[in-house]
C-alpha positions as CSV (number, residue, x, y, z in Angstrom):
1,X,26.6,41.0,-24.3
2,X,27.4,37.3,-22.8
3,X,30.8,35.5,-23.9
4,X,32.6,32.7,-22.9
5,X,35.1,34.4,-21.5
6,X,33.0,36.7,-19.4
7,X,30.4,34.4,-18.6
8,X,32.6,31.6,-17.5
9,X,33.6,33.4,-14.5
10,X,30.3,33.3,-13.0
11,X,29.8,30.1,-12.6
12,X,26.6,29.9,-10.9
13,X,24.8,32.1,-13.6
14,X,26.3,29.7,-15.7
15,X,25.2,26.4,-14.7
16,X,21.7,27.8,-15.0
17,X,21.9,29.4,-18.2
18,X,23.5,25.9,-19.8
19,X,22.7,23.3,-17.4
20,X,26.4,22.2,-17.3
21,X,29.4,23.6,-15.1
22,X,32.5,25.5,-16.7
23,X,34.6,22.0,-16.9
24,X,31.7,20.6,-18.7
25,X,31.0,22.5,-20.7
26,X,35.0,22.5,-21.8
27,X,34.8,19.2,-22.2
28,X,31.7,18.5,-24.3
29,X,33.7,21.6,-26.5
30,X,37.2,19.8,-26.8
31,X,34.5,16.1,-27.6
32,X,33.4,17.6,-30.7
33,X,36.0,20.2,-32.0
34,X,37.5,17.7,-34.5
35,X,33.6,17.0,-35.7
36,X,32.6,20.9,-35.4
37,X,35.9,21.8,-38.1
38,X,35.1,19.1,-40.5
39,X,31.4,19.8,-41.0
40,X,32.9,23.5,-41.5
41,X,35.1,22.5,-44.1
42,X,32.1,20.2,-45.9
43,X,30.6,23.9,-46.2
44,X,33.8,24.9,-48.5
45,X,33.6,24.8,-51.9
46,X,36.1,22.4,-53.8
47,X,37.3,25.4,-56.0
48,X,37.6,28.4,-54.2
49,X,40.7,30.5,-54.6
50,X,40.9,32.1,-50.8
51,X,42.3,30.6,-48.4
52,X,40.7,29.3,-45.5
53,X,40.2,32.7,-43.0
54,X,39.7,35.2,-45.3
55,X,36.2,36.7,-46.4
56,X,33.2,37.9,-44.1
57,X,34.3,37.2,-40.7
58,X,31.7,34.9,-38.3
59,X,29.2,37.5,-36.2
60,X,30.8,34.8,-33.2
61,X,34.6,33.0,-34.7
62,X,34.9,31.0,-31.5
63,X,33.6,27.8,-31.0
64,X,32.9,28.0,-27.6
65,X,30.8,31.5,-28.1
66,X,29.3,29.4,-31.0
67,X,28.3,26.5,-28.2
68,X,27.1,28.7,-25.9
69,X,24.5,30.1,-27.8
70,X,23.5,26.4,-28.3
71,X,23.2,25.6,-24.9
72,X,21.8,28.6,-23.3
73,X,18.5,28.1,-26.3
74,X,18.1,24.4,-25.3
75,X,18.3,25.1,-21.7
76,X,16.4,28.3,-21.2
77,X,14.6,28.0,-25.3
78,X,13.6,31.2,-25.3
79,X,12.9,33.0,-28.5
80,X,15.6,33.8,-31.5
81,X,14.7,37.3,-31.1
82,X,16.1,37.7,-27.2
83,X,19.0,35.6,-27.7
84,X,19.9,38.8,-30.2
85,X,19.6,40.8,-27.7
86,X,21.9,38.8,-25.3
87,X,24.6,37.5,-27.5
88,X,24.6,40.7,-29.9
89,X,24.0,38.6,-32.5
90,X,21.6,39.0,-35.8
91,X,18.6,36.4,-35.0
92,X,19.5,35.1,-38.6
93,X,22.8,34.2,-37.2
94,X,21.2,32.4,-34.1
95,X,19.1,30.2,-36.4
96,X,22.4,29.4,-38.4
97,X,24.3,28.4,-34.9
98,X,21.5,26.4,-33.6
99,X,21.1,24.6,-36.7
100,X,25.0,23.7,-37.2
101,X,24.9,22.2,-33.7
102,X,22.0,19.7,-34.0
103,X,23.8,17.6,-36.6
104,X,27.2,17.5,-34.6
105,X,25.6,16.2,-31.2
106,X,22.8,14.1,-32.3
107,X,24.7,11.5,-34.2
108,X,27.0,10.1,-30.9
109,X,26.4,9.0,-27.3
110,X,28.7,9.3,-25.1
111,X,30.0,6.3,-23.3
112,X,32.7,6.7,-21.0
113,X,35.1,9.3,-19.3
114,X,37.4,9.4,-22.1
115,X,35.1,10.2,-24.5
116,X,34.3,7.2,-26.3
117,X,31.3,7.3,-28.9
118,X,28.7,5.2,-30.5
119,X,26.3,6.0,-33.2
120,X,24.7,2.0,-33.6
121,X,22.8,-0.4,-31.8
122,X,25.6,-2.6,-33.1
123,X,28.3,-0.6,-32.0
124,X,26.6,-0.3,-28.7
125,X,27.2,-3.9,-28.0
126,X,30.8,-3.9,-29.3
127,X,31.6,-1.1,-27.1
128,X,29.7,-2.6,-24.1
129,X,30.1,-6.3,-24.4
130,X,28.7,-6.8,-21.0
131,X,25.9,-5.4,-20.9
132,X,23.3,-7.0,-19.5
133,X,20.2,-5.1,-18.5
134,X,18.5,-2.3,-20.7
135,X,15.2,0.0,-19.4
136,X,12.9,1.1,-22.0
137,X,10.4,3.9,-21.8
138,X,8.6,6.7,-24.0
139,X,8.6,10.1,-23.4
140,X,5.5,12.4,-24.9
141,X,6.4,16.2,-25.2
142,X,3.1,18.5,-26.3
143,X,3.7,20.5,-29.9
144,X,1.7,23.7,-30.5
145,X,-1.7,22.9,-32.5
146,X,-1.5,21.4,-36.5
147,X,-3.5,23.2,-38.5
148,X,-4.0,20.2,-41.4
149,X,-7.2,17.9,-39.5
150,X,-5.0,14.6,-40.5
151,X,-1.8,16.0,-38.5
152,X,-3.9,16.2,-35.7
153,X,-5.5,13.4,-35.8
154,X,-1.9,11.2,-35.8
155,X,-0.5,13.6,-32.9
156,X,-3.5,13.8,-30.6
157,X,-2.5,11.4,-27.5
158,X,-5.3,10.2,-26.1
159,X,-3.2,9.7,-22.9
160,X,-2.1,13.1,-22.4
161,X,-5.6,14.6,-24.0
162,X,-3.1,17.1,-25.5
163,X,-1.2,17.1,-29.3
164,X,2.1,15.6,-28.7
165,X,5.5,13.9,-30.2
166,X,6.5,10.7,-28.8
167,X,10.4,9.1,-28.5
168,X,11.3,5.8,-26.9
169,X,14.5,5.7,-24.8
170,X,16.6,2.8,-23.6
171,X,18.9,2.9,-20.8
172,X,21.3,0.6,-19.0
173,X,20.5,0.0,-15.1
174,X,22.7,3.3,-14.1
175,X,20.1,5.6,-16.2
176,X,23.0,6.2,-19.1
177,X,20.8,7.0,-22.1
178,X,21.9,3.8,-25.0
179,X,19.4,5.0,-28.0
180,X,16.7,7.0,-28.5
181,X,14.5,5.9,-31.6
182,X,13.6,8.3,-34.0
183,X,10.4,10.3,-33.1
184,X,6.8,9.4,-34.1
185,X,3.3,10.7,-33.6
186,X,1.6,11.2,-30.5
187,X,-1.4,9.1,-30.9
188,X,0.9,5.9,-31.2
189,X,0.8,3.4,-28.5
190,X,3.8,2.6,-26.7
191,X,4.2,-0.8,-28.0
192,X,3.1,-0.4,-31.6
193,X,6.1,2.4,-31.5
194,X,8.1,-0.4,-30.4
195,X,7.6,-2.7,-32.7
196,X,8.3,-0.1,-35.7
197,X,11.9,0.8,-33.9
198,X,15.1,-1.3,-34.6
199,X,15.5,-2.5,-31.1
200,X,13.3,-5.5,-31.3
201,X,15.8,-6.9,-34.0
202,X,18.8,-5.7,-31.7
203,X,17.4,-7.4,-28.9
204,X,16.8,-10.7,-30.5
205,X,20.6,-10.7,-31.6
206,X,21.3,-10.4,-28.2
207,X,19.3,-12.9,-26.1
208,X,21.2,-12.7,-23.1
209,X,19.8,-9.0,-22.1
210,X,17.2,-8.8,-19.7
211,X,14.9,-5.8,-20.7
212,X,12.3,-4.2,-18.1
213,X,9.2,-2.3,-19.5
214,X,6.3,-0.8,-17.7
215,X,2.4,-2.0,-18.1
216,X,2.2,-0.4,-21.6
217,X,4.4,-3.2,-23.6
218,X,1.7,-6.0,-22.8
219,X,1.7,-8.5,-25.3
220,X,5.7,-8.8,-26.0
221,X,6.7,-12.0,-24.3
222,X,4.0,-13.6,-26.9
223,X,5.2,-11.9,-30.1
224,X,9.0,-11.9,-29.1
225,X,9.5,-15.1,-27.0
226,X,13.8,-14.4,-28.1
227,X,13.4,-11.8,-26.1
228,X,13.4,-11.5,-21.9
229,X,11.4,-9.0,-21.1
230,X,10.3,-8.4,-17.8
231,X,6.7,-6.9,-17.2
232,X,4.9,-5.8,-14.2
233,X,2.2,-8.0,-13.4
234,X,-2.0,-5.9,-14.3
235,X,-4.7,-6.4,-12.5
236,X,-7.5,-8.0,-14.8
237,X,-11.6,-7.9,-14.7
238,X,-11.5,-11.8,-13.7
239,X,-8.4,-10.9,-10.9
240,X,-9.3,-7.8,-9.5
241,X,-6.2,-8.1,-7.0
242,X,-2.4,-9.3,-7.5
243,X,-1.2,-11.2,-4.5
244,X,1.6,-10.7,-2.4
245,X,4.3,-12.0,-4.2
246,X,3.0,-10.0,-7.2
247,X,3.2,-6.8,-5.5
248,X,6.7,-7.5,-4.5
249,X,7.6,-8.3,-8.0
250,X,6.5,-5.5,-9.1
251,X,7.7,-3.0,-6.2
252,X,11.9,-4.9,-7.5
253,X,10.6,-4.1,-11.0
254,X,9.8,0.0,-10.2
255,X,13.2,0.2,-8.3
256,X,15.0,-1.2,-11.0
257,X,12.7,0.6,-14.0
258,X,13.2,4.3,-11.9
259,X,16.7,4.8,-13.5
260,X,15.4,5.2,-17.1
261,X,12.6,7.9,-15.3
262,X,15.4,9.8,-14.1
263,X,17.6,10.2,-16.8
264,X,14.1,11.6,-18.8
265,X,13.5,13.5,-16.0
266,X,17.5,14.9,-16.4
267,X,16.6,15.8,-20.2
268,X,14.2,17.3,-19.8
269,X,15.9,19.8,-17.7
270,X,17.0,21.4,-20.7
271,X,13.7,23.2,-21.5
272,X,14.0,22.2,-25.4
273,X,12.5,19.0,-24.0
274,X,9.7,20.4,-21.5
275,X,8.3,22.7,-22.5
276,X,6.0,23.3,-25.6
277,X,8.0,22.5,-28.9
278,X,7.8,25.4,-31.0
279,X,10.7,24.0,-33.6
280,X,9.9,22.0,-36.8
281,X,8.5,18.5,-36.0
282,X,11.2,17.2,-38.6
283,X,14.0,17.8,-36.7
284,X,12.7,16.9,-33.2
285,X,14.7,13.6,-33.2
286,X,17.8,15.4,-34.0
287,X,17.3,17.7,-31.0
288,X,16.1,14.9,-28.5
289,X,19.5,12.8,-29.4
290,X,21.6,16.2,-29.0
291,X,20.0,16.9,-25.6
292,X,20.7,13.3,-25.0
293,X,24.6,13.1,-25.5
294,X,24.6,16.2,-23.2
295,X,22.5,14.4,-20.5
296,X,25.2,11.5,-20.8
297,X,28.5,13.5,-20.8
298,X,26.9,15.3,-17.6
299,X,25.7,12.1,-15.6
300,X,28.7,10.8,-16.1
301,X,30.9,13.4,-14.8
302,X,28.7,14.3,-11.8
303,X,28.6,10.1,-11.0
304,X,31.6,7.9,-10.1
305,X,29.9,4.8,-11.4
């Protein structure tokens, strides 16, 4: 039967199981205790007679068994039915944890060591007034088969030849994840998901960021001349080859775009994000900006930027 308590003193066996070490994980615990109790307490009902602590006692009472279980499924994601068998726990009671938890991490980013949080675009700005450079990417995950023929249709990528859900990310120049839009269809192309987000109209308010997109944003500098976005230069049927300056460009332009690759690639650590979503497709988003303020709180204590 794992607990905190016991668990915590194997730390290696921890870090795999959770994808964060002991003083991580204590810290991502004591960054949303305050928002864990008050969501409890929405639960209440305005006229009850007992007193808060009395009644059926929770199957786990502590929060940080209760987090646990939260971030041994999204690392690991194995099935309800063997996280029973490893928390002692009824699988009903698993589905109720992991479902208290999405709402709690997904609505903040973490943005510093002392825990500051944003939950805007324009908050983002307030909180970081210099800012100056944002990365933006999309990230496809595969989702088991729909069974309805127009479901398919809208998730079938024609890049990844599989079914998938798509989420666009933007990052700052250190890889710290900023926003993550909410999620759309797989057969979306990269730009047209773009243009449906809110960041176009937070970028235009804020001329003075430089944005850097791969090859699959062509056509923005045309549609959004507020905007500087920097693009890697194609090769073209009537200029079959870019010259030497080009290349350079776009060599500086892959250094500085690898960031927002590595802080996917650092999601999608936590399984939840790599491997086949099995979950509803309705509360992907949720769990991508979860995993996300997870992926921030540990870059940024395993970084001294």
């Amino acid at each position: 039967m794992i607990r905190f308590h016991s668990f915590s003193k194997r730390p290696k066996h921890f870090l795999s199981f959770t994808g964060l070490t002991v003083d991580e994980f204590l810290k991502l615990e004591r960054s949303i205790k305050v928002d864990w109790r008050e969501e409890r307490n929405k639960k209440l009902k305005a006229n009850r007679i007992r007193k808060i602590g009395g009644g059926r006692k929770l199957a786990l009472q502590e929060l940080k068994d209760r987090l646990l279980v939260f971030l041994v499924y999204a690392k690991v994601y194995p099935s309800y039915l063997l996280l029973e068998y490893l928390f002692n726990v009824d699988e009903s009671n698993i589905c109720r944890i992991i479902q208290e938890f999405t709402p709690i991490l997904s609505g903040k980013i973490v943005i510093n060591r002392r825990g500051r949080k944003i939950s805007t675009l324009e908050e983002l700005r307030r909180v970081i007034p210099d800012l100056d450079e944002v990365l933006i990417d999309s990230t496809e995950q595969r989702i088991n088969r729909p069974r309805k023929k127009q479901v398919r249709k809208k998730h079938h990528s024609g890049k990844k030849k599989a079914f998938t859900i798509k989420t666009q990310v933007m990052t700052d120049k250190r890889g710290l994840i900023l926003h993550t839009s909410n999620s759309s269809p797989g057969r979306i192309h990269d730009y047209k998901y773009f243009q449906q987000t809110k960041v176009p109209g937070w970028l235009e308010d804020n001329p003075d960021i430089t944005v850097y997109g791969d090859s699959g944003f062509q056509g923005v500098n045309k549609d959004y001349p507020e905007i500087s976005f920097k693009l890697p230069t194609k090769r073209t049927r009537a200029k079959k080859e870019l010259t030497r300056s080009e290349k350079i460009m776009n060599t500086k332009q892959r250094k500085k775009r690898v960031a927002v690759e590595h802080s996917l690639a650092h999601a999608k650590k936590f399984r939840i994000l790599a491997d086949i979503y099995r979950n509803s497709k309705e509360h992907y988003s949720a769990i991508f900006k979860s995993i996300a303020f997870i992926a921030n709180l540990r870059m940024l204590e395993r970084t001294t930027v």
